[in-house]
C-alpha positions in Angstrom: -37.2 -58.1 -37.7 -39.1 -61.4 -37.8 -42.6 -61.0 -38.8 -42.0 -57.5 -38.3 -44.3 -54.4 -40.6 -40.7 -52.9 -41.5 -39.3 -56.4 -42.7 -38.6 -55.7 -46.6 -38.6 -59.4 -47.4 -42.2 -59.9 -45.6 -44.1 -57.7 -47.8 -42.6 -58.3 -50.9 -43.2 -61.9 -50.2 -47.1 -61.1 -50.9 -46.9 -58.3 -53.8 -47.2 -60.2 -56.6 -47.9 -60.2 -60.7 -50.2 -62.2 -62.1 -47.4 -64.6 -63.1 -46.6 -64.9 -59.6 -43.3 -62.8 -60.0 -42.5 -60.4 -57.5 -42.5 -56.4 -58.0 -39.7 -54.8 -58.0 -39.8 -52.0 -55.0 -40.3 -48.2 -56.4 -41.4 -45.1 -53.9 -43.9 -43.3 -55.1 -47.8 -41.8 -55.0 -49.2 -44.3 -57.4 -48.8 -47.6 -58.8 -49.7 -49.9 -61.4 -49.0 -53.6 -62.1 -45.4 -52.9 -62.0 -45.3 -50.1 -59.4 -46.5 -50.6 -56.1 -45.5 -47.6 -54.2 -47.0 -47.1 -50.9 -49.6 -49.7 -51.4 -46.9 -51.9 -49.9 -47.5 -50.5 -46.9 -51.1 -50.7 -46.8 -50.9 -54.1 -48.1 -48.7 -55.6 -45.5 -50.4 -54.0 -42.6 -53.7 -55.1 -43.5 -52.2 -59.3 -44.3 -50.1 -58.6 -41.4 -52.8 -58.2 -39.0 -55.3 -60.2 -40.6 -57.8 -56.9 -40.7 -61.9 -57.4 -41.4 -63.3 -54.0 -41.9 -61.0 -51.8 -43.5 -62.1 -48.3 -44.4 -61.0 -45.3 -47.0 -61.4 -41.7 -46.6 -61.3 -40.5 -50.2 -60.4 -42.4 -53.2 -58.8 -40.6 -55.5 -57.8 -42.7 -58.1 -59.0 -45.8 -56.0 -55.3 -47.2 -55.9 -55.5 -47.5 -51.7 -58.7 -49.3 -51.8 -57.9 -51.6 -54.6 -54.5 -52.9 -52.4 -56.9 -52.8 -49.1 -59.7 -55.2 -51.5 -56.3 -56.8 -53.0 -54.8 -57.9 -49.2 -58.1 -58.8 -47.9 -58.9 -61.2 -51.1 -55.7 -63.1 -50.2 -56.0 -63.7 -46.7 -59.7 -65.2 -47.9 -58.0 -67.6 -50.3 -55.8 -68.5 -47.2 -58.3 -69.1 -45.1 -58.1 -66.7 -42.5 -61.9 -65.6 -43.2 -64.3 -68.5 -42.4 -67.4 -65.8 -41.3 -66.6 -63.6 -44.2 -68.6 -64.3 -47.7 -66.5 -61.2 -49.3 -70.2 -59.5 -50.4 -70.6 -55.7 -50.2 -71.6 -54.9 -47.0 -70.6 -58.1 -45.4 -68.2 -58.1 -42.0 -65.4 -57.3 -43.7 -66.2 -55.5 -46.3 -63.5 -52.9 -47.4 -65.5 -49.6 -47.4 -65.1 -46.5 -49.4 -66.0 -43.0 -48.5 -65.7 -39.9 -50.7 -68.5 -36.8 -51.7 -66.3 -37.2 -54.8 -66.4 -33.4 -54.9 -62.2 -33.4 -54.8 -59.9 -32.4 -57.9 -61.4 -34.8 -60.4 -65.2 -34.5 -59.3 -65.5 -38.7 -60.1 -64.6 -42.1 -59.5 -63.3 -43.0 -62.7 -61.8 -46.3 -60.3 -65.6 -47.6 -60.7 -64.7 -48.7 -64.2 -61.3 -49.6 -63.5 -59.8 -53.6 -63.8 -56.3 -54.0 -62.6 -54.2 -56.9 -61.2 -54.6 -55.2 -57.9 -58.5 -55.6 -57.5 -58.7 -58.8 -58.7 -62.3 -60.3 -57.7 -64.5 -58.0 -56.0 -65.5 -54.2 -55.6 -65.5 -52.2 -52.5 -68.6 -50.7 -50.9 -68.8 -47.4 -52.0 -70.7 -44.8 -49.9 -70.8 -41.2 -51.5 -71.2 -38.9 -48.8 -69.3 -36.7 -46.9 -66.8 -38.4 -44.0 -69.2 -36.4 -41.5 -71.9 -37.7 -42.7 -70.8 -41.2 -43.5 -69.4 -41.6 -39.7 -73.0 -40.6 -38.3 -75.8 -42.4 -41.1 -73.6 -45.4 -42.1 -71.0 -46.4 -39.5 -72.7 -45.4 -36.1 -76.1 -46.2 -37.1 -74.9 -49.5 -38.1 -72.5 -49.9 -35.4 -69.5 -50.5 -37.7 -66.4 -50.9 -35.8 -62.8 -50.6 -37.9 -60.1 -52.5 -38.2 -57.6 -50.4 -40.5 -58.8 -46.9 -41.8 -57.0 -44.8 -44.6 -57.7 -40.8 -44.2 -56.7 -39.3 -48.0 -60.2 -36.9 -47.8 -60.4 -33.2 -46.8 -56.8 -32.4 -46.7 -57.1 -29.0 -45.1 -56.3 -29.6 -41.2 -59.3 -28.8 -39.7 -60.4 -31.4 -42.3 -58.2 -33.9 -40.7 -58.2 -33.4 -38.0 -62.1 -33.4 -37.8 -61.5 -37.2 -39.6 -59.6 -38.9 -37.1 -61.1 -37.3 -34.4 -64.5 -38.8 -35.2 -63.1 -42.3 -36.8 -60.8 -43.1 -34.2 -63.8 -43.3 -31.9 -64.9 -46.7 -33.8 -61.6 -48.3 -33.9 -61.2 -51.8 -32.5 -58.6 -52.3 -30.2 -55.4 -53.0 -31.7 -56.6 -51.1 -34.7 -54.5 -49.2 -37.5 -54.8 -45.7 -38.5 -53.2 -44.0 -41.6 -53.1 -40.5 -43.2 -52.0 -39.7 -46.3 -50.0 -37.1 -47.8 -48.1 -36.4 -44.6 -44.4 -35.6 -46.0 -44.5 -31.7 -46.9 -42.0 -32.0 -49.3 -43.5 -34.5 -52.1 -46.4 -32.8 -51.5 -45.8 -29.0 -52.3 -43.7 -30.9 -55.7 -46.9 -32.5 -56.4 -48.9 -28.9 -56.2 -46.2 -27.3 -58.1 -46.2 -30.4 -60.8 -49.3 -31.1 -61.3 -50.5 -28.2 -61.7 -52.6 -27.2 -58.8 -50.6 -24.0 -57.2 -52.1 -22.3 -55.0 -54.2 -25.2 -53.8 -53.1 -26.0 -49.8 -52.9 -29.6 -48.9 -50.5 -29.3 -45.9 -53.3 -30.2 -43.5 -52.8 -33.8 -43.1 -48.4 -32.9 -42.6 -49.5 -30.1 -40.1 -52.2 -32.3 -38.3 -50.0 -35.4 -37.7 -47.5 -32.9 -36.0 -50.2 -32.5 -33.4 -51.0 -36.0 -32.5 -51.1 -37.3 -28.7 -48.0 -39.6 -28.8 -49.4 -41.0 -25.5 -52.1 -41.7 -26.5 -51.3 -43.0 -30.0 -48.2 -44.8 -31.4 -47.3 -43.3 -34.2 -46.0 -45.7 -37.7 -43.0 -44.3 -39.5 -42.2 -46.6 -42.3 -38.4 -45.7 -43.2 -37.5 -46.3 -46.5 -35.7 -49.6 -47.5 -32.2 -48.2 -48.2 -32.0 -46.2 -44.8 -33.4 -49.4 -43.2 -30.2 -51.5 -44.2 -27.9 -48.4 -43.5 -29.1 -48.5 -40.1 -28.7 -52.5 -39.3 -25.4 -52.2 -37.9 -25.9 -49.4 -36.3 -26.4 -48.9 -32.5 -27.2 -46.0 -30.4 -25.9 -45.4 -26.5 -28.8 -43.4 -25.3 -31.4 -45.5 -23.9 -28.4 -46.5 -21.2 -26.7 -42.7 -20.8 -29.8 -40.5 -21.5 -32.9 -38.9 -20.1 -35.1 -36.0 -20.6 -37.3 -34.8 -17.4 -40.6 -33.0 -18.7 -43.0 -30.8 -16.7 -45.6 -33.4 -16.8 -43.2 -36.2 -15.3 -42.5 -37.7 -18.8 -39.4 -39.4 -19.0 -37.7 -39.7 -22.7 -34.9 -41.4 -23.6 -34.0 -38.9 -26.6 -35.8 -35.8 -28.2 -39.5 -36.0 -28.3 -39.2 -36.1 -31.7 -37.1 -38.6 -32.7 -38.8 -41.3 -30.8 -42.9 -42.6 -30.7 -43.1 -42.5 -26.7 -41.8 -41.7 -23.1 -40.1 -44.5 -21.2 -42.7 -44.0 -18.3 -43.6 -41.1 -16.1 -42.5 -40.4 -12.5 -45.2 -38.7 -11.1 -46.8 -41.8 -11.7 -44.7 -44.7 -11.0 -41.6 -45.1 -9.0 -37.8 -44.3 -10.7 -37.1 -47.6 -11.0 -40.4 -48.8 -12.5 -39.8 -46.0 -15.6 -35.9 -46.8 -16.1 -35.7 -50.6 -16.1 -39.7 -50.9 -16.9 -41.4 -52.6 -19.7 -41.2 -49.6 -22.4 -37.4 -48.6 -21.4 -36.1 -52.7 -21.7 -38.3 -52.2 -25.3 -35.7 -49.6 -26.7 -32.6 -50.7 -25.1 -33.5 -54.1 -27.1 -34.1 -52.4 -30.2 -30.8 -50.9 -30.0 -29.1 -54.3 -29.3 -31.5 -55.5 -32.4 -30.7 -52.8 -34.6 -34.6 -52.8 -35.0 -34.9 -49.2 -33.4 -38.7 -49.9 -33.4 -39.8 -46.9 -31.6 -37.5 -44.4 -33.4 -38.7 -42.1 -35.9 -36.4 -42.9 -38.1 -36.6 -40.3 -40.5 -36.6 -37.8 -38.2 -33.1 -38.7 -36.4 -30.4 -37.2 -38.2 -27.8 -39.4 -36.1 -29.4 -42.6 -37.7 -29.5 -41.5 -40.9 -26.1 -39.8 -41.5 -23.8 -41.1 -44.0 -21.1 -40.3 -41.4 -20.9 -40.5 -37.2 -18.4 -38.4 -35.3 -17.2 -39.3 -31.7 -20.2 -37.0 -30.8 -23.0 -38.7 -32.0 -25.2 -41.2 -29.6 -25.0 -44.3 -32.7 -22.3 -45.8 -33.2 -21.6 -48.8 -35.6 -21.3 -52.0 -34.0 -18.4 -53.0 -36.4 -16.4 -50.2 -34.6 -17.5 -50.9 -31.1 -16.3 -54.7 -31.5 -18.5 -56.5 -29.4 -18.9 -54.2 -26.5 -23.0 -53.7 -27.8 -23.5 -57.2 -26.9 -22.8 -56.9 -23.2 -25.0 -54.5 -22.6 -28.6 -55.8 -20.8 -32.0 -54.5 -21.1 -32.3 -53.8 -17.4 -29.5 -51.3 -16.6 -27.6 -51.3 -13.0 -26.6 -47.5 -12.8 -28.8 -44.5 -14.1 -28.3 -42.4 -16.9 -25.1 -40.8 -17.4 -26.6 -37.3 -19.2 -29.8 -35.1 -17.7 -31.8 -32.8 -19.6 -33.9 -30.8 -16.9 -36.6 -29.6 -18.7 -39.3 -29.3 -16.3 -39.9 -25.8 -15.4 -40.7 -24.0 -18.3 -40.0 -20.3 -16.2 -38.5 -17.7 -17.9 -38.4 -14.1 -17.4 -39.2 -13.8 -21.6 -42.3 -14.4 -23.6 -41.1 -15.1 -27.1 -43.8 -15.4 -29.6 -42.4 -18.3 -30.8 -42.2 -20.5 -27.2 -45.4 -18.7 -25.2 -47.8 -16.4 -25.1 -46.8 -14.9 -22.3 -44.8 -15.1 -19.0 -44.3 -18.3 -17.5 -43.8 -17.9 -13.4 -45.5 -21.0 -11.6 -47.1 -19.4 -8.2 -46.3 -21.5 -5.5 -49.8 -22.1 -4.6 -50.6 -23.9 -8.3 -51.1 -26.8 -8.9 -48.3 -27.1 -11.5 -45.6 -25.6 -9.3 -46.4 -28.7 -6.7 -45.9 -31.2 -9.5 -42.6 -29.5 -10.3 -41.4 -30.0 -6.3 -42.1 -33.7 -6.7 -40.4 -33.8 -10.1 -37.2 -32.1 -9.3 -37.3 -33.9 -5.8 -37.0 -37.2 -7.6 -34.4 -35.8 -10.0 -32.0 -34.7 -7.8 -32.5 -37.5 -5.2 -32.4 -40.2 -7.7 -32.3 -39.8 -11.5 -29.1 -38.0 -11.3 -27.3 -39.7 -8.7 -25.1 -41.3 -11.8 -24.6 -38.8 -14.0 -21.8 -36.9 -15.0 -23.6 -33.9 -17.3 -26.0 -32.1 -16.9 -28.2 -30.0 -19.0 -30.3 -27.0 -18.0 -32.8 -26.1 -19.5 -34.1 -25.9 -23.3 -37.9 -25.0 -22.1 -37.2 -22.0 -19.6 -33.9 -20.5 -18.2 -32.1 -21.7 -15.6 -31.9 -18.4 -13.6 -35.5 -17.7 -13.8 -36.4 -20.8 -12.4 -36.7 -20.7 -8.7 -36.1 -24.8 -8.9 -32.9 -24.5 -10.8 -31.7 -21.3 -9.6 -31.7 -22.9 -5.9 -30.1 -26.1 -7.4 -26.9 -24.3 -9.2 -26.4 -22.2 -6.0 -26.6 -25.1 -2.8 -24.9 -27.0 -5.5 -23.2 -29.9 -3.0 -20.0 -31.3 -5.0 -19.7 -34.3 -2.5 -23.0 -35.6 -3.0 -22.5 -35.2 -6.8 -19.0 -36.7 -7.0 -19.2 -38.3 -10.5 -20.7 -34.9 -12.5 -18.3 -32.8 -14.7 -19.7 -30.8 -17.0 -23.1 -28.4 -16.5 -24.3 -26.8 -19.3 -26.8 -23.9 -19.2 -28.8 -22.7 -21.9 -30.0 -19.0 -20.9 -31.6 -15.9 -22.6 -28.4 -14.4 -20.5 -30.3 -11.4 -19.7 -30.3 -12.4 -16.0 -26.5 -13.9 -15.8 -25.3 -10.8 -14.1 -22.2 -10.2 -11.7 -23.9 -10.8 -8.9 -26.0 -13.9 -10.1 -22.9 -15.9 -11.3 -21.5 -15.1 -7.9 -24.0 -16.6 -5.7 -23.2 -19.8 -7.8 -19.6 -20.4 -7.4 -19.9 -23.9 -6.4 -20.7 -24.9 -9.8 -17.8 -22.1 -11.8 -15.7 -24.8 -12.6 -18.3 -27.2 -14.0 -20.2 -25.0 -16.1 -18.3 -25.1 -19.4 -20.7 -25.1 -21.9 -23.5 -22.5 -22.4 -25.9 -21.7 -25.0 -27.5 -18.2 -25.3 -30.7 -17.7 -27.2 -30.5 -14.3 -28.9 -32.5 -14.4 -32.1 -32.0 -11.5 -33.4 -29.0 -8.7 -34.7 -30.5 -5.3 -33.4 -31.9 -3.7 -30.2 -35.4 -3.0 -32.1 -35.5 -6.6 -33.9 -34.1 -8.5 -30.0 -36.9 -6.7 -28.3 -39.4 -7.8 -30.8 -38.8 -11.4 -31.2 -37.4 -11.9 -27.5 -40.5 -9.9 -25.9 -39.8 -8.4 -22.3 -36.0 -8.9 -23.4 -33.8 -5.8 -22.5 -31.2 -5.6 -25.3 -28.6 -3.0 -23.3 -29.0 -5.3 -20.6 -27.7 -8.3 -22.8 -25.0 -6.8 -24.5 -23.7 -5.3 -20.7 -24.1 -9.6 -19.9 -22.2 -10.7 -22.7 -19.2 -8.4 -21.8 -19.3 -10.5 -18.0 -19.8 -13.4 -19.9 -16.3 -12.6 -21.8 -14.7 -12.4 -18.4 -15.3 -15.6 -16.8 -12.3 -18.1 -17.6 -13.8 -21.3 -16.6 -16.2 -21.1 -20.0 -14.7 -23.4 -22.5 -18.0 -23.1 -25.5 -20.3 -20.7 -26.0 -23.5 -21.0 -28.5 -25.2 -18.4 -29.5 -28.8 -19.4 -31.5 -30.8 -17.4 -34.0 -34.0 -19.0 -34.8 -34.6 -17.4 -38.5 -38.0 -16.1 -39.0 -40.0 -13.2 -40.7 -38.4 -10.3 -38.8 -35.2 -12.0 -38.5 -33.9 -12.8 -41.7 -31.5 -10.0 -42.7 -30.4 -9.5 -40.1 -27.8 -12.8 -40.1 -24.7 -10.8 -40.5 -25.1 -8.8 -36.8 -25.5 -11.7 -35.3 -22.9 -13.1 -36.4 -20.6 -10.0 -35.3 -21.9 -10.7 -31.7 -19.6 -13.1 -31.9 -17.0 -10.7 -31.2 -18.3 -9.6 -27.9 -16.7 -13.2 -26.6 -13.3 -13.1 -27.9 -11.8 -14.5 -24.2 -13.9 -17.3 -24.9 -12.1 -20.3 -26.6 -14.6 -21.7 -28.6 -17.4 -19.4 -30.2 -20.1 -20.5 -32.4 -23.8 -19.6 -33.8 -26.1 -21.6 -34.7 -29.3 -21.3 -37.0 -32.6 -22.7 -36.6 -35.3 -22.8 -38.2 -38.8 -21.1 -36.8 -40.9 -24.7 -35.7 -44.5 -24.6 -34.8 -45.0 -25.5 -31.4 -48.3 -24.4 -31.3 -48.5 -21.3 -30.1 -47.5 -18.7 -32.7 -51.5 -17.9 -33.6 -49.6 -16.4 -37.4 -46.9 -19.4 -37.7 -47.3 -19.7 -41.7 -46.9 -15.6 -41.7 -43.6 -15.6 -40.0 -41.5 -19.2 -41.0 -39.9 -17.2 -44.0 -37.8 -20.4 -44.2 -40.6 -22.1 -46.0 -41.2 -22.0 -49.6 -44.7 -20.8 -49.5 -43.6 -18.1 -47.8 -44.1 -14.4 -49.2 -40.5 -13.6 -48.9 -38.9 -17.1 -49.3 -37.1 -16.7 -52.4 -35.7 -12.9 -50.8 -34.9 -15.3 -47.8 -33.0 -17.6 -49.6 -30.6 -15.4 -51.6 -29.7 -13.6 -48.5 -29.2 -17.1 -46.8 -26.9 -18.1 -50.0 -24.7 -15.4 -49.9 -24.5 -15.5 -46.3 -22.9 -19.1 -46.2 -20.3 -18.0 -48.3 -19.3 -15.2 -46.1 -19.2 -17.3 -42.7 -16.2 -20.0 -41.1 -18.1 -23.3 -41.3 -15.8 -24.1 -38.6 -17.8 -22.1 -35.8 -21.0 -22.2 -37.7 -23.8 -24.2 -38.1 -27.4 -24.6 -38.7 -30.5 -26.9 -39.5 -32.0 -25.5 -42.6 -30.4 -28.5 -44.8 -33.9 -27.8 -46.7 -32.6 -24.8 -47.9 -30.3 -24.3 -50.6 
């Protein structure tokens, strides 16, 4: 972690006190000479990268600007500014812009001393960020360094604000939004007392961000950070995800900033042992894991690791971590084929309609060269398989074809296939046309989603509920299943209906293992009235119904075959 944004000792090696004593590290929304709170990440990213022109959307209080003025004073008394005279206006300049039409209606900052602005004031431009970007920075041909958005926090707002700012960047330049973890900020609504205002536009926005297009910063709080420093996770060697647009992760999309590489543009070789994929696999020999998402891996943050999990700590692997190279000889020992996204369902909350690539498209071509180079090369290691968590494996005319010319002797090392299905095509005569594969399909998971006929054929639209339930009973028939999941993503028409699905449960009492599992309705852009039905969410209409019924359901089910990922929920 040498010279590194994330190294603790770095940045608290330039926060200072007057008296030259450092300050003590607290979390929080604002500061003052004794409480630095995220200013110490705005500090040390600006010193860091020795940043000129560093900009402000909104200024609130004006504790951002006063750290960016603060940083940028003390790289001028170290010398790292020859051109600069640190006048308003000049070359780097830190500039401030805000209508000043927010919750306070003024810039009571303008009066403001404080050991954290020290020697000189920012330029201030009052105007709208619109009309700031087009009068002031374009005219003017203004090009930034490290910009701050903490305006308009609606998300058309935003998004509008990076969208025109990140035009004017310089290369290698920062961007940060504030305000972006949903949970301080609906306590900050609540406690402050503006309810019923909405400021979940910068959390909802940075949700949508191009992750290949921009690398997204994730500062991980100090304590996690040493939790996690002998800590080292397996899957940049074992694991790979194959998307529909030749991505190639090493881990969910969401725990990590970027794909290793993509295969419809480079070779399998130059994506598994290339530049990005020898980047993670030495972050994991580092203990760095500098293009994780910390915060969003629950695997790296739990207080305790099964014989499941990818991480591991070192202390309990020995020294087997450090044998391990950042080129690797064999390929990845676990597939997720994810690349067809047909499915015979249109759930609201995956599509807006049916997905069934014609032949003739263009996309359905991409998908021959993608599963060409998966089953020729990406799998020729592995020993598990998974298929699919973006369409079903008998709707697919790519995977259907796979599991039924399954050829054992060319896949000698795989064991396990599991298949995660709607089920409402698994019939009879389906299973039967794949019996090469009977013996290694073990593990399935059905998405169900729902407790009735009338609810199922809502929430799973063009699902046939009768023809389910007739599935399940085959389902319960075939002996070579070892685990069964069925999954019940809670939403608006879902919610009480928690106890029938878990009676479906019955239905597969030949089956050795049973369990459900219950997520939580995520927007993946396409639900058009997403607020409307995540009931899970405390602005919801019908949360605080939802969560008595969700109390008293937890005391009524075996934890055993149970689980879920609404830990948000109590």
């Amino acid at each position: 972690m040498k010279n590194s944004l994330l190294n603790y000792e770095y940045i608290m090696n330039y926060i200072t006190t007057n008296e030259g004593e450092k300050v003590p590290y607290r979390w929080s929304h604002g500061a003052d000479d004794m409480h630095i709170g995220d200013g110490m990440i705005v500090y040390s990213l600006i010193h860091f990268h020795k940043f000129k022109t560093c900009v402000c959307l909104g200024s609130g209080g004006g504790y951002i600007p006063r750290i960016m003025t603060q940083a940028r004073y003390d790289l001028a008394q170290e010398g790292f500014y020859e051109d600069v005279t640190m006048e308003w206006g000049d070359n780097g300049s830190t500039y401030i812009v805000d209508a000043c039409n927010g919750f306070n209606g003024e810039v009571d900052w303008e009066k403001e001393d404080s050991v954290l602005r020290r020697h000189f004031t920012p330029k201030f431009i009052k105007e709208t960020t619109e009309k700031a970007y087009y009068d002031y920075f374009i005219k003017q041909d203004i090009k930034i360094d490290y910009l701050h958005i903490d305006a308009d926090h609606t998300f058309e707002g935003c998004k509008k604000d990076f969208e025109l700012y990140s035009q004017i960047m310089n290369k290698g330049g920062i961007i940060t939004i504030h305000d972006t973890d949903k949970d301080y900020v609906d306590n900050f609504v609540e406690l402050e007392g503006h309810k019923g205002d909405d400021l979940s536009g910068p959390a909802n926005f940075v949700k949508t961000i191009d992750k290949r297009k921009f690398e997204v910063f994730n500062y991980w709080y100090n304590d996690s950070k040493e939790k996690m420093n002998n800590r080292f996770c397996r899957q940049p060697w074992s694991f790979v995800e194959v998307h529909q647009n030749g991505d190639i992760w090493n881990c969910c999309p969401s725990w990590v900033t970027k794909p290793m590489g993509n295969i419809l543009e480079q070779s399998w070789e130059e994506v598994w042992n290339g530049k990005i994929a020898q980047e993670y696999r030495q972050s994991m020999i580092d203990s760095t894991f500098d293009n994780c998402i910390g915060k969003n891996c629950p695997h790296l943050l739990s207080k305790t690791l099964t014989k499941e999990s990818p991480v591991f700590e070192k202390d309990d692997l020995n020294l087997l971590w450090k044998k391990l190279q950042v080129k690797d000889t064999t390929g990845p020992l676990v597939v997720n084929f994810c690349y067809d996204r047909s499915c015979n369902l249109s759930c609201p909350s995956c599509r807006d309609d049916i997905i069934m690539n014609s032949p003739k498209s263009d996309e359905y071509k991409n998908i021959e060269k993608i599963h060409k180079v998966t089953i020729d090369e990406i799998i020729k290691d592995a020993y598990r398989l998974y298929i699919t968590g973006t369409g079903d494996p008998f709707a697919s005319p790519f995977f259907r074809n796979f599991l039924q010319t399954f050829d054992k002797s060319k896949y000698k090392n795989i064991g396990m296939i599991h298949l995660h299905t709607n089920a409402t095509l698994w019939t009879e005569q389906m299973w039967e046309s794949m019996s090469n594969v009977h013996d290694l399909v073990k593990s399935i998971e059905i998405s169900i989603d729902a407790g009735t006929k009338k609810t199922y054929e809502k929430v799973r639209r063009n699902g046939d509920w009768d023809m389910l339930m007739k599935n399940l009973e085959y389902i319960n028939t075939i002996k070579t299943l070892e685990n069964v999941k069925l999954s019940f993503v809670i939403q608006e028409d879902n919610y009480q209906e928690l106890e029938f699905m878990e009676n479906l449960k019955h239905k597969l009492n030949n089956i050795p293992r049973v369990i459900t599992h219950y997520y939580k309705l995520l927007d993946w852009g396409v639900m058009k009235n997403y607020e409307e039905k995540a009931v899970w969410k405390s602005t919801h209409k019908n949360f605080i119904e939802f969560k008595s019924i969700w109390k008293d359901f937890k005391k009524t089910i075996n934890i055993e075959n149970t689980t879920h990922n609404l830990l948000g929920v109590k």
